[in-house]
C-alpha positions as CSV (number, residue, x, y, z in Angstrom):
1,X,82.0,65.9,-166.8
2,X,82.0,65.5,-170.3
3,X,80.5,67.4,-174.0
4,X,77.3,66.0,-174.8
5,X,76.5,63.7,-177.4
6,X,72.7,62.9,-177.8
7,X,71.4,59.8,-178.0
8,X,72.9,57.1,-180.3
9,X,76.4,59.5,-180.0
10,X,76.0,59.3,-176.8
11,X,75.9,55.5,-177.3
12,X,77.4,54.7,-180.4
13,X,80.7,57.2,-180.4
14,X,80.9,56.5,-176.3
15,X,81.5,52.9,-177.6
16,X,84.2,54.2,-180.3
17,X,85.5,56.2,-177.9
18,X,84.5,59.7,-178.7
19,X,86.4,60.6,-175.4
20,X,87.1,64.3,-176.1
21,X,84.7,65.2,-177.7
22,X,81.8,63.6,-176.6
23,X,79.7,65.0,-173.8
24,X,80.9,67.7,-171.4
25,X,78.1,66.8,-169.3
26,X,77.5,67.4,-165.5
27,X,78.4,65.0,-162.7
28,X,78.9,65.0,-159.1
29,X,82.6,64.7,-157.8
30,X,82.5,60.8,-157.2
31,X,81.3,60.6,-161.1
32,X,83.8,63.2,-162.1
33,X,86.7,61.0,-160.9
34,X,84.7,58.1,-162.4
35,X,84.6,59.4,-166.4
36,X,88.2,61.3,-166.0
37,X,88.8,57.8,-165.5
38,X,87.2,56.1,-168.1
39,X,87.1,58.9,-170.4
40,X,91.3,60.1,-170.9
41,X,91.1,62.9,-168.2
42,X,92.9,61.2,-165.8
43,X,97.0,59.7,-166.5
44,X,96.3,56.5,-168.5
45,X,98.7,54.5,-170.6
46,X,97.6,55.6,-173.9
47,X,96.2,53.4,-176.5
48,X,96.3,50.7,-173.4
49,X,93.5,47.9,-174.1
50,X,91.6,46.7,-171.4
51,X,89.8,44.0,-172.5
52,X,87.0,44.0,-170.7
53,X,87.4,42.6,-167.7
54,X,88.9,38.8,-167.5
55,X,86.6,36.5,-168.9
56,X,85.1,33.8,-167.1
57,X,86.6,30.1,-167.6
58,X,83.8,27.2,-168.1
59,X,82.3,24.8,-170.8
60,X,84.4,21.6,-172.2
61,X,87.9,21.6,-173.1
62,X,88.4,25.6,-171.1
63,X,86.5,27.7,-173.4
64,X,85.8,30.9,-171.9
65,X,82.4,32.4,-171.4
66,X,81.4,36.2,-170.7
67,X,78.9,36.7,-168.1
68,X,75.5,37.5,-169.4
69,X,74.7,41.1,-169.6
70,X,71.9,42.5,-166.6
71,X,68.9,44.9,-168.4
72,X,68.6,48.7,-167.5
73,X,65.3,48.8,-166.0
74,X,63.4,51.7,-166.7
75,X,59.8,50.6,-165.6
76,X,60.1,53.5,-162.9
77,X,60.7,56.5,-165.3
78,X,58.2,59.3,-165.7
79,X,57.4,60.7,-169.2
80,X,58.4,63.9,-168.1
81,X,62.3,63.6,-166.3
82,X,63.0,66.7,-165.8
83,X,62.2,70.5,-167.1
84,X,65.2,73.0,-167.4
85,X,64.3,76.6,-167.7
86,X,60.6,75.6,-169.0
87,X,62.7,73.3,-171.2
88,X,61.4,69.5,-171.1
89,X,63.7,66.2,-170.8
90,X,61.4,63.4,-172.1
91,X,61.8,59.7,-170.7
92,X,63.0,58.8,-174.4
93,X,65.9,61.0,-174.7
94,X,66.9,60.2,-170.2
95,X,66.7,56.3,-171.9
96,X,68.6,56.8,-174.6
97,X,71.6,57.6,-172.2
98,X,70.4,55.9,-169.5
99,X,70.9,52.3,-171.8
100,X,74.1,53.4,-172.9
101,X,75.5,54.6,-169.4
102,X,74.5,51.5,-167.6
103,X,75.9,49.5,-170.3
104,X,79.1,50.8,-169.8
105,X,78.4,50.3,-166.3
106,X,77.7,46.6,-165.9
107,X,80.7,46.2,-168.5
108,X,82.9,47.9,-166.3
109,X,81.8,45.7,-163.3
110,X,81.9,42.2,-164.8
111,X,85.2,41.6,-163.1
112,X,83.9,42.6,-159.7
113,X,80.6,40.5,-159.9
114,X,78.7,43.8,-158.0
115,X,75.7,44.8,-159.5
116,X,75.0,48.4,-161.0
117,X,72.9,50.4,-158.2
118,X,70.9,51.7,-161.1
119,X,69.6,53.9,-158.7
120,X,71.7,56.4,-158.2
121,X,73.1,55.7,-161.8
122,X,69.9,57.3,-163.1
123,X,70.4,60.2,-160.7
124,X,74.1,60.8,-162.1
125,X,72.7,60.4,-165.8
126,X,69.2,63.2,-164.7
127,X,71.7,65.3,-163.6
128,X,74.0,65.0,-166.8
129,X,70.8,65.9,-169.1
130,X,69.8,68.7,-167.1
131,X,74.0,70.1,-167.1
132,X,73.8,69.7,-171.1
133,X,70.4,71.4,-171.3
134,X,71.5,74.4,-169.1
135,X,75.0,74.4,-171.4
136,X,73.2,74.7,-174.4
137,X,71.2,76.9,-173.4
138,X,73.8,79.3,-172.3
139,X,75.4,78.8,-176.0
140,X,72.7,79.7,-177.7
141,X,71.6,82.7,-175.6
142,X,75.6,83.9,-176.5
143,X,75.3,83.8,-180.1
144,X,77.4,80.3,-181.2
145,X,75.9,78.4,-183.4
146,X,77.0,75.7,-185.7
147,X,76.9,76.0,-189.8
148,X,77.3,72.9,-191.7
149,X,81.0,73.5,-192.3
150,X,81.7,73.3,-188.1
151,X,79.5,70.2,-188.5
152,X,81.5,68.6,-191.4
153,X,84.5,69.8,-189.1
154,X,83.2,68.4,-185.8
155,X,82.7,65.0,-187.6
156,X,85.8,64.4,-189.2
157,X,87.7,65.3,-186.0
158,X,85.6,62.0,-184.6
159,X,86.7,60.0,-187.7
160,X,90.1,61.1,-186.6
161,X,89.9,60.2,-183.1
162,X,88.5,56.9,-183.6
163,X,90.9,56.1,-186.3
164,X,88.2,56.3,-189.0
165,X,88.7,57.3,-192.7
166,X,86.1,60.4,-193.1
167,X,83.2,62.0,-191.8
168,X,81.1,59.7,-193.5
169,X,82.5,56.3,-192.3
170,X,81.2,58.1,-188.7
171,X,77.6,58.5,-190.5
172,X,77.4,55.3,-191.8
173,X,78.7,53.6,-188.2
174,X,75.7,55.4,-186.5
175,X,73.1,54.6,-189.5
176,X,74.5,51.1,-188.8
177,X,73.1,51.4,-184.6
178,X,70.2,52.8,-186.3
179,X,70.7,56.4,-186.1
180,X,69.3,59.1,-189.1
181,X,72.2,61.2,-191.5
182,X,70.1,63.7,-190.2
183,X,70.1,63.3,-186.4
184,X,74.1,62.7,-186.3
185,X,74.0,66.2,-187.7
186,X,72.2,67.5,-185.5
187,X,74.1,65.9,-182.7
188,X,77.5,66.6,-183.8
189,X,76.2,70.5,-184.1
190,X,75.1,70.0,-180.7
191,X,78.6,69.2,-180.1
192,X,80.4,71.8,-182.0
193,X,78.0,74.7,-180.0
194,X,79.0,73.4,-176.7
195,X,82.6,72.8,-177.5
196,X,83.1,76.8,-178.5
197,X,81.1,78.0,-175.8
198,X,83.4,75.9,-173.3
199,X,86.1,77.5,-175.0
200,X,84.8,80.7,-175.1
201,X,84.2,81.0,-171.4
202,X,86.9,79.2,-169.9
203,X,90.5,79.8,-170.1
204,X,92.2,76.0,-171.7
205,X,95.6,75.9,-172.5
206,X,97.6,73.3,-174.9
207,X,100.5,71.8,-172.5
208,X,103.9,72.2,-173.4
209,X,106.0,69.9,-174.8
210,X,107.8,69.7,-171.3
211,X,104.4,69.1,-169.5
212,X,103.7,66.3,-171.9
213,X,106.9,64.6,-171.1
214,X,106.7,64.5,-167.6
215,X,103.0,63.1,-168.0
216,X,104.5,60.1,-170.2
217,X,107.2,59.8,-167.8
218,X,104.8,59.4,-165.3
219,X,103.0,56.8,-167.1
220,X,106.3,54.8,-167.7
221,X,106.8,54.4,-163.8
222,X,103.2,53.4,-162.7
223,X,103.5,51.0,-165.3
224,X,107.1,49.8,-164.1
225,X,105.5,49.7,-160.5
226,X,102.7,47.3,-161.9
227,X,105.2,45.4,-162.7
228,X,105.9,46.6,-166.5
229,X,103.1,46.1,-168.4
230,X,99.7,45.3,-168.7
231,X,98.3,41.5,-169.1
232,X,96.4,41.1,-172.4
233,X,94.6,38.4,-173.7
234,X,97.0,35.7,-175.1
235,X,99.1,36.2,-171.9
236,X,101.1,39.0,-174.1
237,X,102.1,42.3,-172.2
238,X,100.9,45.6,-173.5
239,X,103.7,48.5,-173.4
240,X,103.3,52.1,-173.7
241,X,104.2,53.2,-177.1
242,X,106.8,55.8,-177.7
243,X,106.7,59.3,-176.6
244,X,106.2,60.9,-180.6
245,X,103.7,58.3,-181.0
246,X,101.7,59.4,-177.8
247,X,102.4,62.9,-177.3
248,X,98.9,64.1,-179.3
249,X,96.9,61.8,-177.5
250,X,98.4,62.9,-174.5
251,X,97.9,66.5,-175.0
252,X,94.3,65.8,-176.1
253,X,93.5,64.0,-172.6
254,X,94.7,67.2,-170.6
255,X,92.9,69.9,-173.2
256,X,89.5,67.5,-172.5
257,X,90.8,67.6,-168.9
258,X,90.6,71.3,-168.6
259,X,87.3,71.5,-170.9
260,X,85.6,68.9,-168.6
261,X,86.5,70.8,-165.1
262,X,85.0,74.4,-166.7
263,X,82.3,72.4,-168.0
264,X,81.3,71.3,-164.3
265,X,81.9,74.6,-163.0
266,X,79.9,76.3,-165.3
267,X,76.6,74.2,-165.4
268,X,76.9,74.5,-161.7
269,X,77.0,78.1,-161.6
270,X,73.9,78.0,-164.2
271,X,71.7,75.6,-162.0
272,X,71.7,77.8,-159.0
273,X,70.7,80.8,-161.1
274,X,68.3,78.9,-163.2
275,X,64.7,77.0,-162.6
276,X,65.4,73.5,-162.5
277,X,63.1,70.2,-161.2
278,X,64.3,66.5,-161.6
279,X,60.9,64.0,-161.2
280,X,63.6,61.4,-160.4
């Protein structure tokens, strides 16, 4: 599970990689193991590119061709998705990370040729908006809110993470997917609350320097036992950096770790006690 990011953040900085940060969001267990993947919780050679799947060779003299992207269909979804403590999720804001959740999706499954069961994706994603509902609702009835200095805060820690200059390079990145000054604001406070209520109610840890290590050691050998690197484009070989080089990203992944596994556990504990219905 993951911090939540509304709409275009959900979309944009998902794409950039807004991996800590993003969306402590609720999932089942299968989807759990799914964004830890995806997302830095799990043990991933940092900084490792993936590159999307291997392209497809065709055309004249072997030019290579990326299959064409399927459409989220949406037809099916009812203006009202779902209501969280009298609270209302509207079939814009479930398609607004619906589209950028399936995206992801069919990316990931280009290389497999399997088709997204869109189905039970937009199960996964109703339940994520109803967990970030129920989170930020629990934030706000404890008092945490965000001033504009957490927000200015909050958004140059995502210039940061996605090796941006400033706060506003993030702004004008999401103006640029046609998102309002205003409305990454108002996300990125969104963001902040749920972050310091996480915090506040669970018990996360920085690693130690020894716990690090062994991590990155552990990384080293699955990636000897692959057979010591990974295959980029150009036939190259990625290799993980050096430990200095890695050792914040590394301690970032297992800080989100922790903050994703309270996250789950807490939403959960808040939808059995609270009045939830998913039109879904």
């Amino acid at each position: 599970m993951k911090v939540p990011s509304s709409r275009a953040l959900r979309r944009a900085i998902v794409a950039i990689t807004f991996s800590a940060a993003i969306a402590l969001t609720g999932c089942s267990g299968d989807q759990a193991a799914q964004s830890g993947a995806s997302d830095g919780g799990g043990e991933q050679a940092p900084a490792a590119s993936d590159g999307g799947g291997s392209p497809l060779a065709g055309g004249q003299g072997g030019e290579q061709q990326q299959p064409q992207m399927p459409e989220a269909d949406v037809s099916d979804v009812p203006d009202v998705v779902a209501t969280v403590n009298g609270e209302k999720i509207s079939k814009d804001e479930f398609v607004s990370a619906y589209e950028g959740q399936f995206q992801q999706a069919a990316m990931q499954q280009q290389s497999t040729g399997q088709e997204v069961d869109q189905t039970k994706l937009k199960k996964q994603v109703a339940d994520q908006l109803v967990d970030n509902h129920l989170l930020l609702q629990a934030a706000e009835d404890s008092g945490i809110t965000a001033t504009s200095k957490d927000v200015d805060a909050t958004l140059e820690e995502i210039a940061k993470q996605n090796g941006l200059g400033s706060a506003d390079e993030v702004v004008s990145a999401l103006e640029q997917q046609g998102m309002s000054e205003e409305d990454v604001r108002k996300d990125a406070a969104s963001q902040y609350t749920l972050t310091a209520y996480i915090e506040q109610e669970a018990d996360v840890e920085q690693p130690s320097d020894e716990e690090l290590k062994t991590q990155y050691d552990q990384l080293v050998e699955q990636q000897k036992a692959q057979g010591g690197g990974q295959q980029a484009q150009g036939g190259k070989q990625t290799e993980i950096p050096p430990f200095d080089e890695v050792k914040e990203q590394l301690a970032q992944q297992s800080v989100t770790q922790q903050q994703n596994e309270a996250a789950t556990k807490i939403a959960s504990e808040l939808r059995e006690s609270g009045d939830v219905s998913i039109a879904l």
